[in-house]
Residue, then its C-alpha position, 0 to 999 in steps of 0.5 A: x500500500x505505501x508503494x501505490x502512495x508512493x507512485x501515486x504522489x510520484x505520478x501527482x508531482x510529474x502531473x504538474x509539470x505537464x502543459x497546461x492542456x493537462x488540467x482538462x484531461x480526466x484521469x488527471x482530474x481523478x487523480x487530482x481529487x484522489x490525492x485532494x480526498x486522501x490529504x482531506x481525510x487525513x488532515x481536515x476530516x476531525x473537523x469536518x467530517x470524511x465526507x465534508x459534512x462537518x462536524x466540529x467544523x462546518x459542513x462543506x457540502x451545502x451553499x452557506x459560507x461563514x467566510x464568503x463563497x469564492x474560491x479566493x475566500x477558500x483559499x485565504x481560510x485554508x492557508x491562513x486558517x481560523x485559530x479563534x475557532x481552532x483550524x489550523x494555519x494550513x500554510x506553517x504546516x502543509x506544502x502549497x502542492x498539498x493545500x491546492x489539493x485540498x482546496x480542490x478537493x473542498x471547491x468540489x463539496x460545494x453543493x454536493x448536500x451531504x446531510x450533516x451539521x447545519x447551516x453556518x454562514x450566509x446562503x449564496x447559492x449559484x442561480x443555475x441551482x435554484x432557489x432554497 
């Protein structure tokens, strides 16, 4: 098992030295939330649940956001953190490559409702989803 971590990571790395026509090509797309779900798992999942629910942590998985709903208001909470609720800045603790995986990974959850914690933060759900 660690052997296929080991090609896998190795795999991941290469990946992002590749053009960047890459990104559109699926496999690398799955491999990229593979290794995204694996480094959430292993780092955020006390907090917010395997599968982004949330826990202690808010859920992932619904259109409310505490800290707006960008990718750059993602961004900023992951790599700074919020150590008045207890997460951790991700930046003294990950590699950038890991905590761009995670904020894939975590874009991904978005509206995805898994039954979980409810409801922290403000409703901005896209208008092609619908009203709530």
């Amino acid at each position: 098992m660690r052997r296929l971590w080991s090609i896998l990571l190795f795999c991941l790395s290469a990946s992002f030295a590749v053009s960047a026509a890459e990104p559109q090509n699926p496999s690398y797309q799955r491999l990229v939330m593979m290794k995204g779900a694996w480094l959430f798992e292993r780092n955020c999942a006390f907090c917010h649940e395997r599968d982004g629910r949330g826990a202690v942590g808010p859920n992932l998985t619904d259109w409310y956001f505490i800290h707006g709903p960008t990718r750059e208001n993602l961004h900023a909470v992951i790599e700074d953190g919020v150590p008045e609720k207890g997460m951790p800045v991700w930046k003294t603790i990950l590699k950038p490559t890991d905590r761009r995986l995670i904020e894939q990974y975590v874009w991904s959850l978005r509206g995805t409702q898994k039954q979980g914690k409810a409801p922290e933060g403000e409703l901005h759900k896209p208008e092609s989803e619908g009203a709530e």
